[in-house]
PDB file of N, CA, C and O in Angstrom:
ATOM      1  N   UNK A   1     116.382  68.837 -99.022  1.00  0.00           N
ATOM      2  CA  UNK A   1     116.228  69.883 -98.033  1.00  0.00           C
ATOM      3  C   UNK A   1     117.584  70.117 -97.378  1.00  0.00           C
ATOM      4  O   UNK A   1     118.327  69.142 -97.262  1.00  0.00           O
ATOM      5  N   UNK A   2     118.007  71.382 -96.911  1.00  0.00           N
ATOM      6  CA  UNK A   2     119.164  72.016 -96.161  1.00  0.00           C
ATOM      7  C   UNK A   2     118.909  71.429 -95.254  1.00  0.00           C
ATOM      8  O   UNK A   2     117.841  70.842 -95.079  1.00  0.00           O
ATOM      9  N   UNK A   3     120.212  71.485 -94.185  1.00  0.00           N
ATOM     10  CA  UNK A   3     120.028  70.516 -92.715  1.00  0.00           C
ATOM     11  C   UNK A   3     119.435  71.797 -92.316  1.00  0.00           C
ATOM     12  O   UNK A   3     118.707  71.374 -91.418  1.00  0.00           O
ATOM     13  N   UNK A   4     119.217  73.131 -92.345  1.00  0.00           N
ATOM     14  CA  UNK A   4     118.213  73.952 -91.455  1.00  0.00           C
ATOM     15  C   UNK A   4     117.262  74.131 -92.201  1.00  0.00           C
ATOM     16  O   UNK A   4     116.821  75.176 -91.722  1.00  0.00           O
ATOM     17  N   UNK A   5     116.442  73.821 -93.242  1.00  0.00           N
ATOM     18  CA  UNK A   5     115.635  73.641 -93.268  1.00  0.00           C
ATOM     19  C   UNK A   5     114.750  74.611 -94.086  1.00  0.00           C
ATOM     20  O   UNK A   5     113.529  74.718 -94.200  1.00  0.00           O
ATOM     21  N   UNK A   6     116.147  75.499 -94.787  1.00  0.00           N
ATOM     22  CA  UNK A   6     115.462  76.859 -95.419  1.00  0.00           C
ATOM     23  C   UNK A   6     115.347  76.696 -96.683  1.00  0.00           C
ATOM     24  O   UNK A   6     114.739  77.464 -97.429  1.00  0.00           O
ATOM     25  N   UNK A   7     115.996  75.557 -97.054  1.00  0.00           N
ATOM     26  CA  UNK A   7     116.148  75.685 -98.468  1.00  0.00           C
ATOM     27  C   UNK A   7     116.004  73.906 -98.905  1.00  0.00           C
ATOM     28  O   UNK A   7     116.131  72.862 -98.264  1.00  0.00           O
ATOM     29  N   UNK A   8     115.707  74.211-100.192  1.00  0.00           N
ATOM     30  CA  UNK A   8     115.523  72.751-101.246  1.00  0.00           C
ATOM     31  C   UNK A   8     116.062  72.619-102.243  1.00  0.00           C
ATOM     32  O   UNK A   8     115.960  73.443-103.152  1.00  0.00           O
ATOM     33  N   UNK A   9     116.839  71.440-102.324  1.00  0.00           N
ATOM     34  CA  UNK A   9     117.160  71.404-103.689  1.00  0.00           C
ATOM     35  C   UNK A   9     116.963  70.423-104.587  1.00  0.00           C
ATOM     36  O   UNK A   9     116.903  69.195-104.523  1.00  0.00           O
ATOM     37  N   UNK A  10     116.836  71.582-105.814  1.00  0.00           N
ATOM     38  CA  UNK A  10     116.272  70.370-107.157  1.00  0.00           C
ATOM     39  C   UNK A  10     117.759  70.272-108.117  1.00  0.00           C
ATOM     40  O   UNK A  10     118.458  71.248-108.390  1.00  0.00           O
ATOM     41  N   UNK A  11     117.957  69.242-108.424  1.00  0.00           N
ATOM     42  CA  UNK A  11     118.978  69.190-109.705  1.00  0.00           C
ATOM     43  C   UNK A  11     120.030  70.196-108.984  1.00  0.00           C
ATOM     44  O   UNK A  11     119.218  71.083-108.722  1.00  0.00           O
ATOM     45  N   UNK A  12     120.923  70.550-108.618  1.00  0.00           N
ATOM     46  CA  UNK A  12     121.796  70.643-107.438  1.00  0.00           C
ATOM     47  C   UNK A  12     121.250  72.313-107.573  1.00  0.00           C
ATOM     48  O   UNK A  12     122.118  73.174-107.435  1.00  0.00           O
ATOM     49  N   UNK A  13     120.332  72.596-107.745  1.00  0.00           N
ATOM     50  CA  UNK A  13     120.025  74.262-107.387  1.00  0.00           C
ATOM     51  C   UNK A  13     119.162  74.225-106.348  1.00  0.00           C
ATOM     52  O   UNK A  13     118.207  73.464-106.190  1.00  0.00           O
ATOM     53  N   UNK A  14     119.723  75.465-105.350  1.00  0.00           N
ATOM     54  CA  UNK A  14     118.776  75.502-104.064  1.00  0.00           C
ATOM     55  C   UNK A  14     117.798  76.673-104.498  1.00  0.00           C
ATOM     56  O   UNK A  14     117.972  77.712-105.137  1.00  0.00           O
ATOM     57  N   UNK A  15     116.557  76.011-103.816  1.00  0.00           N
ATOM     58  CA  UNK A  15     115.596  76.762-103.555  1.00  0.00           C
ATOM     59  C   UNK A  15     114.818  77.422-102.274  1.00  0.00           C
ATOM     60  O   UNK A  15     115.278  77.009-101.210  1.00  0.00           O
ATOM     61  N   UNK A  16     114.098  78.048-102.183  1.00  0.00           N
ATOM     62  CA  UNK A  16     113.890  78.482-100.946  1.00  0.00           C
ATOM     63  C   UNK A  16     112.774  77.637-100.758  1.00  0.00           C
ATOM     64  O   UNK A  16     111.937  77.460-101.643  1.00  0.00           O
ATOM     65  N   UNK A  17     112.712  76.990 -99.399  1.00  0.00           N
ATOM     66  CA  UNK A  17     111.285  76.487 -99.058  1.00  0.00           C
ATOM     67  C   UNK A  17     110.086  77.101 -98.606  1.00  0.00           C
ATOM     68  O   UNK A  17     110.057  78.290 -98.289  1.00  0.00           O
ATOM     69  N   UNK A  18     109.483  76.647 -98.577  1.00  0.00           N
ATOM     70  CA  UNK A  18     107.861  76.773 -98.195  1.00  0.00           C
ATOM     71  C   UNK A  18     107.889  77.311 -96.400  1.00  0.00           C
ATOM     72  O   UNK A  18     108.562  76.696 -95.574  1.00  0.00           O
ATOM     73  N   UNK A  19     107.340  78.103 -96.165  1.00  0.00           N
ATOM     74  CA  UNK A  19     107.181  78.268 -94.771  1.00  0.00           C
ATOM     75  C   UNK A  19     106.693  76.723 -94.250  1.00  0.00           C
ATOM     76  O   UNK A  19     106.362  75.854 -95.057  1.00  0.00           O
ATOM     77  N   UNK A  20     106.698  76.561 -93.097  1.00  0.00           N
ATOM     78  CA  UNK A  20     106.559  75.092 -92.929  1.00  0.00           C
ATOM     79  C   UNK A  20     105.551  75.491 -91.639  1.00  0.00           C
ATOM     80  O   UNK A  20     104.983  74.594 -91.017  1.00  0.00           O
ATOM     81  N   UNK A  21     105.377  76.911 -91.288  1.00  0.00           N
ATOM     82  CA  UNK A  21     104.472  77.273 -90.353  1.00  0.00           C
ATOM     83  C   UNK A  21     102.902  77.602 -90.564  1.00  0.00           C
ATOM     84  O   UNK A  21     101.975  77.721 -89.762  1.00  0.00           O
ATOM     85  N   UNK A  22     103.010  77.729 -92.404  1.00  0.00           N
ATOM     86  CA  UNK A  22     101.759  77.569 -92.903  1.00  0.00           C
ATOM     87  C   UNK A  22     100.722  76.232 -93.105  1.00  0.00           C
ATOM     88  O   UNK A  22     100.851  75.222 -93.797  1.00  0.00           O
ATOM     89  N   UNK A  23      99.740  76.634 -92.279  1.00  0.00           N
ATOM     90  CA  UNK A  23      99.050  75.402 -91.923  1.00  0.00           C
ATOM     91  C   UNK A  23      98.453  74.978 -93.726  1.00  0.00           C
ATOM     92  O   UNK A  23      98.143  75.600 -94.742  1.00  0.00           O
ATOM     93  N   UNK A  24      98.570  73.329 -93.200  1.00  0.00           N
ATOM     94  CA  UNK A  24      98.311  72.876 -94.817  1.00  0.00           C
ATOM     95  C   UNK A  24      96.972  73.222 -96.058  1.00  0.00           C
ATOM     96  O   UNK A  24      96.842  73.202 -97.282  1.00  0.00           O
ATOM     97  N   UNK A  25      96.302  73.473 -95.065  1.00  0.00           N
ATOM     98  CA  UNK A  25      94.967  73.889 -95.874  1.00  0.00           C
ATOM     99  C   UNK A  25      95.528  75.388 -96.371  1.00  0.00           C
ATOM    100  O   UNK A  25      95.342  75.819 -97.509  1.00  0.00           O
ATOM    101  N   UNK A  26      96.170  76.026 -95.433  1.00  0.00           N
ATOM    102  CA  UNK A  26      96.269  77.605 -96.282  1.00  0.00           C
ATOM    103  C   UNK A  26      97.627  77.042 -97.244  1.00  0.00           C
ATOM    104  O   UNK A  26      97.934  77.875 -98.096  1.00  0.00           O
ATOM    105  N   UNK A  27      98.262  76.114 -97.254  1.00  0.00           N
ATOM    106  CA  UNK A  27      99.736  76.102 -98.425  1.00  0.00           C
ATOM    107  C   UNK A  27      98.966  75.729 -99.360  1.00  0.00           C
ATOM    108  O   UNK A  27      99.111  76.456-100.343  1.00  0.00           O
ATOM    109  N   UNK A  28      97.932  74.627 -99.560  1.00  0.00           N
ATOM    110  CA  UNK A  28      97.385  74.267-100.622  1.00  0.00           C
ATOM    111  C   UNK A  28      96.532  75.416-101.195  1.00  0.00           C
ATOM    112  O   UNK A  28      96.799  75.800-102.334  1.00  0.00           O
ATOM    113  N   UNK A  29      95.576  75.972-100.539  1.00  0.00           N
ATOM    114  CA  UNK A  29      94.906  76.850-101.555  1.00  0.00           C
ATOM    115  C   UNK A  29      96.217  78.289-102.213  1.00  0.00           C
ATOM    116  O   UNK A  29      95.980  78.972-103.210  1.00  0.00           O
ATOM    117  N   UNK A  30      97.449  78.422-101.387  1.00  0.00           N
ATOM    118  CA  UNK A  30      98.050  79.390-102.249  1.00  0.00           C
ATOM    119  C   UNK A  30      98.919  78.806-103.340  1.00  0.00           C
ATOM    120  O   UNK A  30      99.302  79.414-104.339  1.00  0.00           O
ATOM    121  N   UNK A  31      99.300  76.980-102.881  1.00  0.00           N
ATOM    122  CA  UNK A  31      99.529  76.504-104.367  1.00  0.00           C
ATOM    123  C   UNK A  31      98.801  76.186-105.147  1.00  0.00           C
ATOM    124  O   UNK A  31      99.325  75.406-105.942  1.00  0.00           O
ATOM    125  N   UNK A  32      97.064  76.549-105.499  1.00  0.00           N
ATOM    126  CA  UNK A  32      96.327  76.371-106.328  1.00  0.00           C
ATOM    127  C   UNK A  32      96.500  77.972-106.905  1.00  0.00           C
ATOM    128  O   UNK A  32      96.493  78.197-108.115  1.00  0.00           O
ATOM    129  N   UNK A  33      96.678  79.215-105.738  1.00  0.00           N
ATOM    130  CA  UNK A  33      96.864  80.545-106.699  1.00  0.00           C
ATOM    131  C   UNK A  33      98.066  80.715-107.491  1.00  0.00           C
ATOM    132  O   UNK A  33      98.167  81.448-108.475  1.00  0.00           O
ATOM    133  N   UNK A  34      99.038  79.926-106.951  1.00  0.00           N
ATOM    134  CA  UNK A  34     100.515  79.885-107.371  1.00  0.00           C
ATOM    135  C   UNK A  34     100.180  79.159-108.913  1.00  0.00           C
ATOM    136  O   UNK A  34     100.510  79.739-109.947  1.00  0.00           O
ATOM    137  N   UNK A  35      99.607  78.057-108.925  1.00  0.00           N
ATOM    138  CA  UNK A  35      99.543  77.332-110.647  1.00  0.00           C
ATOM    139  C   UNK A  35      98.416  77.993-111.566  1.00  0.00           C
ATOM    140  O   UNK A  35      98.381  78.134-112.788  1.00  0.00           O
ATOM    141  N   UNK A  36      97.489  78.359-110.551  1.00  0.00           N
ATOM    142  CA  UNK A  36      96.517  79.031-111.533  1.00  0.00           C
ATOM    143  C   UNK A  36      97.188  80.467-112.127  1.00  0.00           C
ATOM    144  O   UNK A  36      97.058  80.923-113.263  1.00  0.00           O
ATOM    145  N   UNK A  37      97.825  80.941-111.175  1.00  0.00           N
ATOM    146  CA  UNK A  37      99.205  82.248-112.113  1.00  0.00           C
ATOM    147  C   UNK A  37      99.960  81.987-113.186  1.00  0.00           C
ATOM    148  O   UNK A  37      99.955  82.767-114.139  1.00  0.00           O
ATOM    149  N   UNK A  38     100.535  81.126-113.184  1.00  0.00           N
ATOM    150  CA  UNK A  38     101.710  80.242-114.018  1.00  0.00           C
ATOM    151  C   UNK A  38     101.309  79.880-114.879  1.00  0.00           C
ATOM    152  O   UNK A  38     101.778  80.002-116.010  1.00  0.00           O
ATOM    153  N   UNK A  39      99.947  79.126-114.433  1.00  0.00           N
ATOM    154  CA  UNK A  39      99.297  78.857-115.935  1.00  0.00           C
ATOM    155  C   UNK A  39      98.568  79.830-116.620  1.00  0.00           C
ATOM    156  O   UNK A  39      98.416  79.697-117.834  1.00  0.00           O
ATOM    157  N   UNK A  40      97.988  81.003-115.899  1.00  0.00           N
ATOM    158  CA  UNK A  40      97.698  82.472-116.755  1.00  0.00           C
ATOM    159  C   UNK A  40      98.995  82.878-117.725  1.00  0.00           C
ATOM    160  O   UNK A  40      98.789  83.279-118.871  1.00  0.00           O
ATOM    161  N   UNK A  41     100.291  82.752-117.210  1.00  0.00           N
ATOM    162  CA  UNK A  41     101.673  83.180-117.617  1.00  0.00           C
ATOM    163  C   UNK A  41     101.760  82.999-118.894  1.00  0.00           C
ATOM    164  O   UNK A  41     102.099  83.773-119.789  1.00  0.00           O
ATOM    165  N   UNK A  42     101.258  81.363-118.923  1.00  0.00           N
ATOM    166  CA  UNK A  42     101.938  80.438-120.274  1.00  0.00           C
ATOM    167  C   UNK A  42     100.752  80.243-121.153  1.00  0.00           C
ATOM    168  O   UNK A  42     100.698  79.297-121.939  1.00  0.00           O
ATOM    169  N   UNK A  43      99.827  81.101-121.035  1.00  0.00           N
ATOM    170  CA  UNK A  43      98.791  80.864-121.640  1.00  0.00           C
ATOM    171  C   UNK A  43      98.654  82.873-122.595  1.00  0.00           C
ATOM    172  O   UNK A  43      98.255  83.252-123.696  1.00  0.00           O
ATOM    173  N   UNK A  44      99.267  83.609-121.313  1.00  0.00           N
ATOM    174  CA  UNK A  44      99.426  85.034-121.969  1.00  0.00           C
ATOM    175  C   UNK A  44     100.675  84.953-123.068  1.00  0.00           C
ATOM    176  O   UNK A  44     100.493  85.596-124.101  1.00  0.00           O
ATOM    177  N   UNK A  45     101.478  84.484-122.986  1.00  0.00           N
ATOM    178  CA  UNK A  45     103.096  84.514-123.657  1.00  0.00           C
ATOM    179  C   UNK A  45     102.471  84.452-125.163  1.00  0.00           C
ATOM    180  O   UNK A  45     102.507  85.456-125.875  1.00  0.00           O
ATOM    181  N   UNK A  46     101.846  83.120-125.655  1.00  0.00           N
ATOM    182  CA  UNK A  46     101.966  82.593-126.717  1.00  0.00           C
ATOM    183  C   UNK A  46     100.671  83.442-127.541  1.00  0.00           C
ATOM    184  O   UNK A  46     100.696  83.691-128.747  1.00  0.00           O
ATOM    185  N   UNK A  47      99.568  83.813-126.618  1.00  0.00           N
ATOM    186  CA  UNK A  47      98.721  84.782-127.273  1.00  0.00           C
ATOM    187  C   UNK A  47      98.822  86.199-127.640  1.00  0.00           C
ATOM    188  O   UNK A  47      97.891  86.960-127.904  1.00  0.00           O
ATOM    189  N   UNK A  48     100.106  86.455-127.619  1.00  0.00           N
ATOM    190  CA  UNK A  48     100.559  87.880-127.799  1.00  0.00           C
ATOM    191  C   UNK A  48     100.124  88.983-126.483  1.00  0.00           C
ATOM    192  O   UNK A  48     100.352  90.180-126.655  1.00  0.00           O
ATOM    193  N   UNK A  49      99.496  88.514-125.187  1.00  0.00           N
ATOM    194  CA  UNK A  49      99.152  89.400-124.184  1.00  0.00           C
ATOM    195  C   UNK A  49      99.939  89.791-123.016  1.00  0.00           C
ATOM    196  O   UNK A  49     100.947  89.104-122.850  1.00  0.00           O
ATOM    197  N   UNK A  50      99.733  90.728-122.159  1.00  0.00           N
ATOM    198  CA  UNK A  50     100.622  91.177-121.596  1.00  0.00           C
ATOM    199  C   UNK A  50     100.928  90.221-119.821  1.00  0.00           C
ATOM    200  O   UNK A  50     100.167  90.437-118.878  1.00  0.00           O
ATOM    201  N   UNK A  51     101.757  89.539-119.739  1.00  0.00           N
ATOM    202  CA  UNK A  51     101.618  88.675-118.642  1.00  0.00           C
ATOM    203  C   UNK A  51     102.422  88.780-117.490  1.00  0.00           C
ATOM    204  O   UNK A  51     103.064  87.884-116.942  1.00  0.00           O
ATOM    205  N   UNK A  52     102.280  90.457-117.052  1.00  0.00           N
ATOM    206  CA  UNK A  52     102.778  91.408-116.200  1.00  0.00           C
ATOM    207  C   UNK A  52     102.003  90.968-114.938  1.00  0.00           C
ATOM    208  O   UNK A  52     102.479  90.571-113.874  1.00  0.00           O
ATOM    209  N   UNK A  53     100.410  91.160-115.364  1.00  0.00           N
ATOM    210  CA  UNK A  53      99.287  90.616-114.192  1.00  0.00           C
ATOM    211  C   UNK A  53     100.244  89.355-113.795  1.00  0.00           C
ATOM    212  O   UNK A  53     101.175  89.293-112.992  1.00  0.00           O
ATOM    213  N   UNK A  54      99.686  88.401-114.631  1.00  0.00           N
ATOM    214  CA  UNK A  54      99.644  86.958-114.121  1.00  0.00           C
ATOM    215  C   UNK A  54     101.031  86.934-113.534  1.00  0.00           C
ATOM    216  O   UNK A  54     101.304  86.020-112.756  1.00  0.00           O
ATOM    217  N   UNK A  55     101.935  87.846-113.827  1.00  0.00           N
ATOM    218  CA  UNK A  55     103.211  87.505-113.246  1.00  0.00           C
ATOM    219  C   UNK A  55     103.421  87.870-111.770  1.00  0.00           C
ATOM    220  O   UNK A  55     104.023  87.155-110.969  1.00  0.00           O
ATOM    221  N   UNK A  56     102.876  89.029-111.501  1.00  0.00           N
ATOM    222  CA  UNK A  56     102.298  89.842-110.185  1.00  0.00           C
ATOM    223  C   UNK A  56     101.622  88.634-109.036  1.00  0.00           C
ATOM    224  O   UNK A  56     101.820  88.539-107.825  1.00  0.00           O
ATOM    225  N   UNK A  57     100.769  87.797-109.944  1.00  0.00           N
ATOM    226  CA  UNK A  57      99.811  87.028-108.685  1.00  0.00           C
ATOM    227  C   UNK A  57     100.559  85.650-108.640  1.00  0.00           C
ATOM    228  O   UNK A  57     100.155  84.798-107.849  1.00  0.00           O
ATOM    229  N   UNK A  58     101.910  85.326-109.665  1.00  0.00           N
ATOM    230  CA  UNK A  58     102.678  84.415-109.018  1.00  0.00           C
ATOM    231  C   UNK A  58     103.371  84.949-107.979  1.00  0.00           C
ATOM    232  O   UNK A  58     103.545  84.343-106.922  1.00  0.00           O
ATOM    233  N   UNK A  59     103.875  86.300-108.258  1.00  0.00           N
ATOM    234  CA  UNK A  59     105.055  86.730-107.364  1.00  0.00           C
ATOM    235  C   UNK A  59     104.359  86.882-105.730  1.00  0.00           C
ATOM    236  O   UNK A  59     104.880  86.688-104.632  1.00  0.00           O
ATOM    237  N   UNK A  60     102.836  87.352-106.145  1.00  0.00           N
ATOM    238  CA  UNK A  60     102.279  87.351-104.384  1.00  0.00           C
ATOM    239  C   UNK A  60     102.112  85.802-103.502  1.00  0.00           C
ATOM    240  O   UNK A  60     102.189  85.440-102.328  1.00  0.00           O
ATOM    241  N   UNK A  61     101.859  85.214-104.745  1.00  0.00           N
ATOM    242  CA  UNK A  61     101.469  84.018-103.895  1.00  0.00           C
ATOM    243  C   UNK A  61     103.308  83.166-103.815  1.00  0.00           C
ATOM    244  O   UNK A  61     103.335  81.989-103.457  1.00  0.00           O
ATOM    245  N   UNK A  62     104.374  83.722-104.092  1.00  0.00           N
ATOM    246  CA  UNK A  62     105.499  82.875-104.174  1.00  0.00           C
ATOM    247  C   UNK A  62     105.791  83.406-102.424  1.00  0.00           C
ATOM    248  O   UNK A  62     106.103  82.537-101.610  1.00  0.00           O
ATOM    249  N   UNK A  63     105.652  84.942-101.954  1.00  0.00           N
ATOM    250  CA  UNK A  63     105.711  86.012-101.352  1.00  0.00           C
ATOM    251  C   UNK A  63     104.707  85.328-100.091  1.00  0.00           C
ATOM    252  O   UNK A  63     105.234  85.004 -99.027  1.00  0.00           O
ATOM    253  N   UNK A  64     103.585  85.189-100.261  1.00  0.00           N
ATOM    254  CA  UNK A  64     102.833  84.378 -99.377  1.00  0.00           C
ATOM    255  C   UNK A  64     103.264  83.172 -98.630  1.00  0.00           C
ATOM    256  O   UNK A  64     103.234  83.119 -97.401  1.00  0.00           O
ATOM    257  N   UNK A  65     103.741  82.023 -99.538  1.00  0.00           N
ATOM    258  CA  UNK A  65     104.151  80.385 -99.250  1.00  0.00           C
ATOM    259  C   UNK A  65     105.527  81.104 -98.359  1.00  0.00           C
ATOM    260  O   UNK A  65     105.913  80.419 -97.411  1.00  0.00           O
ATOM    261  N   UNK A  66     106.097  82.108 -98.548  1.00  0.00           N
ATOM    262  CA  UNK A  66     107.307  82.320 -97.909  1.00  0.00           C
ATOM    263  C   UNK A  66     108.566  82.139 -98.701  1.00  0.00           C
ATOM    264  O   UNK A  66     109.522  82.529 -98.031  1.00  0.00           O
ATOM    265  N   UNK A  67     108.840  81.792 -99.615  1.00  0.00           N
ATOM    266  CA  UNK A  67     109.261  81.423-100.831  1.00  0.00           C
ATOM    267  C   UNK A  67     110.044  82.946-101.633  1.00  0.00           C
ATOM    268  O   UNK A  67     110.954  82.719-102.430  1.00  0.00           O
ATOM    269  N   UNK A  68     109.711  84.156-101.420  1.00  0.00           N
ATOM    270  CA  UNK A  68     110.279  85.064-101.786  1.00  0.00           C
ATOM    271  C   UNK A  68     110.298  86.075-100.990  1.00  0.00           C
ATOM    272  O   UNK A  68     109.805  85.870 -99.880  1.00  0.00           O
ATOM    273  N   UNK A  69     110.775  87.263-101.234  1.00  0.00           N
ATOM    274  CA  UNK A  69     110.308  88.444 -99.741  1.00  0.00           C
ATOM    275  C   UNK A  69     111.293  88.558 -98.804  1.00  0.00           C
ATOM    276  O   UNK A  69     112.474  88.461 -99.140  1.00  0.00           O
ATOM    277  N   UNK A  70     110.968  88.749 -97.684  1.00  0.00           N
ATOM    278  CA  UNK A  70     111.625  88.763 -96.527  1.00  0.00           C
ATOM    279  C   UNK A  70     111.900  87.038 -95.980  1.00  0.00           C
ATOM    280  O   UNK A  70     110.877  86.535 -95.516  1.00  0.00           O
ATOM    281  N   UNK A  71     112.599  86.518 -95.985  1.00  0.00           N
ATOM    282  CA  UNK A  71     113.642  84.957 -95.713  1.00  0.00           C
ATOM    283  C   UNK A  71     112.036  84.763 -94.432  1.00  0.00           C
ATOM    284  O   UNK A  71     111.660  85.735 -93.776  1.00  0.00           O
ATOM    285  N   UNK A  72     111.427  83.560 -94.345  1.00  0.00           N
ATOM    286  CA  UNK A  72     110.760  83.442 -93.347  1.00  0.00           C
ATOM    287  C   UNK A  72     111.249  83.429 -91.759  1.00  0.00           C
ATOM    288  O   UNK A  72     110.769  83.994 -90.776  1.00  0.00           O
ATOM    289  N   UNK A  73     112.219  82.692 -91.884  1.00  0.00           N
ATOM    290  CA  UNK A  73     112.932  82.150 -90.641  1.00  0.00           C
ATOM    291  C   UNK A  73     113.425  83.968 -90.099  1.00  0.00           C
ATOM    292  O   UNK A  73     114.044  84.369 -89.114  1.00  0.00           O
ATOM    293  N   UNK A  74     113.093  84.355 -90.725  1.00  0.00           N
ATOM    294  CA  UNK A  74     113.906  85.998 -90.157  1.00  0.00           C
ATOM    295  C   UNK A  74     112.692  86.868 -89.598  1.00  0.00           C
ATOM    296  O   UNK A  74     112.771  88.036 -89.217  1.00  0.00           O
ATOM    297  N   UNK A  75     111.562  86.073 -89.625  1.00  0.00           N
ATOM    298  CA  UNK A  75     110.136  86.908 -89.056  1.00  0.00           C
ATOM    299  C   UNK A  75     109.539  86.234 -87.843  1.00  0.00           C
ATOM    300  O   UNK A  75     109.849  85.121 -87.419  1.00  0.00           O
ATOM    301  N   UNK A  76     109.006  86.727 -87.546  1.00  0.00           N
ATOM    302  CA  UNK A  76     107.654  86.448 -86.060  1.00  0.00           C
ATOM    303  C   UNK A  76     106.852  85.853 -86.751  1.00  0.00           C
ATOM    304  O   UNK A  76     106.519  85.986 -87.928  1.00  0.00           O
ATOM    305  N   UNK A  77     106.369  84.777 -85.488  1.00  0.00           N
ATOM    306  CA  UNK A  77     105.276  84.111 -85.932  1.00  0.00           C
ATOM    307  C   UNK A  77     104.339  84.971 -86.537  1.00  0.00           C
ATOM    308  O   UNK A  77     103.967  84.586 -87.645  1.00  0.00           O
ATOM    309  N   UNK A  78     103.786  86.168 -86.073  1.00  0.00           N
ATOM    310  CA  UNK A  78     102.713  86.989 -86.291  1.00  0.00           C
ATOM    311  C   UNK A  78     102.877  87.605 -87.809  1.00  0.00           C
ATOM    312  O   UNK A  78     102.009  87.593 -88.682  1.00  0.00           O
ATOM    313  N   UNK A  79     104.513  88.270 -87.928  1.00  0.00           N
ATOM    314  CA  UNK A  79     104.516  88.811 -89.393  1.00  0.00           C
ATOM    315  C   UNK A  79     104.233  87.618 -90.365  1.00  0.00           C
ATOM    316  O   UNK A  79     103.382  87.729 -91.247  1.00  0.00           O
ATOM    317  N   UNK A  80     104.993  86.424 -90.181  1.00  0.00           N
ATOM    318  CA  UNK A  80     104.394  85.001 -91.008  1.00  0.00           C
ATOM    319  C   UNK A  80     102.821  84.921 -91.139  1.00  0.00           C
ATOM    320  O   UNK A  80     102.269  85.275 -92.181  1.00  0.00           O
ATOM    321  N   UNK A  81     102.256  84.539 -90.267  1.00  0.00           N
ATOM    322  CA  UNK A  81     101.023  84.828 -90.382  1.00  0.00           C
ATOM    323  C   UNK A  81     100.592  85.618 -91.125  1.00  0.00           C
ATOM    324  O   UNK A  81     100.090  85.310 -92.206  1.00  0.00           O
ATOM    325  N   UNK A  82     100.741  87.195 -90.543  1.00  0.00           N
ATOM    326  CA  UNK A  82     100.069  88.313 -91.777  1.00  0.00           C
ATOM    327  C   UNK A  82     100.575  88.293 -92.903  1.00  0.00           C
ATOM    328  O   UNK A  82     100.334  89.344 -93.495  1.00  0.00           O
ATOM    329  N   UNK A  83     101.418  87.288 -93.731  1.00  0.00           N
ATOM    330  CA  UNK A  83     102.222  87.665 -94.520  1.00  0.00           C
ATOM    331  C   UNK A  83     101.075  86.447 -95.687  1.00  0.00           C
ATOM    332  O   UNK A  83     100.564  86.730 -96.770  1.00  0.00           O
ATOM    333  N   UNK A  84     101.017  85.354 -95.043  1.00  0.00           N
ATOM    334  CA  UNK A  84     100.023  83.857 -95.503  1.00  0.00           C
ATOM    335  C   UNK A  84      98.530  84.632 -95.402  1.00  0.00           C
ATOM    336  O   UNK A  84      97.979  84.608 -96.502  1.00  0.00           O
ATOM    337  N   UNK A  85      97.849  85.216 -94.516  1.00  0.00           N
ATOM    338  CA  UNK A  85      96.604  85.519 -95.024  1.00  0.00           C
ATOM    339  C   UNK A  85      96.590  86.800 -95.705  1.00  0.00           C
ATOM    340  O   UNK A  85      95.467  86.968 -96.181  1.00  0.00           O
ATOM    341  N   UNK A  86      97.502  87.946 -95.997  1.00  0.00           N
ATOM    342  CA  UNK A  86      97.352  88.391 -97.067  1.00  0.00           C
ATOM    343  C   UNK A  86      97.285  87.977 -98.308  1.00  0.00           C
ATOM    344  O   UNK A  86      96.604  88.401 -99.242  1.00  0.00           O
ATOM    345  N   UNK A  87      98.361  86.757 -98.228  1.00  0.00           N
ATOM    346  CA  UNK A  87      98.300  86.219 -99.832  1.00  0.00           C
ATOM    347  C   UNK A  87      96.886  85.611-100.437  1.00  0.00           C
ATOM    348  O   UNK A  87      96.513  85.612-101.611  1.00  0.00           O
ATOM    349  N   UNK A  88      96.320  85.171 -99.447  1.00  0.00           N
ATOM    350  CA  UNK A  88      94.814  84.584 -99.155  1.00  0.00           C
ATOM    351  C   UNK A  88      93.650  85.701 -99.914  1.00  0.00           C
ATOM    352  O   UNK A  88      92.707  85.434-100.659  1.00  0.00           O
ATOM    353  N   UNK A  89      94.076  86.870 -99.461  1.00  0.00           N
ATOM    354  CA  UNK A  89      92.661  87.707 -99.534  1.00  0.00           C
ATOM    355  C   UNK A  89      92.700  89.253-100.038  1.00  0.00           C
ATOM    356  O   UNK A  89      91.660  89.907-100.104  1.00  0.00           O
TER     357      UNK A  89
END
């Protein structure tokens, strides 16, 4: 983790973190939409299908966790919020 806290890194590449304002029950069910996407992804590739969808409902739920989009730390509590239960519903 960055000393502020925005970013993670794996194998010396940074990543963006997780909102950390999303309460844990809502991070877990959007990292169950986040793998259940990914794994639609890698399951469309090899069957010859089009994995535009499944790519769409990673990108919402990456967009949700805070992880892509607008930088979290650059929003209101409230836009954070609306930003996590859209990804929800």
């Amino acid at each position: 983790m960055t000393e502020d806290g925005h970013f993670v890194v794996i194998s010396g590449r940074r990543w963006r973190a997780t909102d950390p304002a999303i309460p844990e029950e809502v991070a877990a069910e959007l990292r169950k939409t986040l793998t259940a996407a990914r794994r639609d992804v890698g399951r469309a590739l090899p069957a010859g299908e089009d994995p535009k969808p499944a790519r769409a409902r990673v990108q919402a739920a990456k967009v949700a966790l805070g992880e892509r989009g607008t930088p979290w730390w650059e929003q209101s509590l409230e836009e954070r919020r609306r930003r996590w239960e859209e990804g929800l519903g």
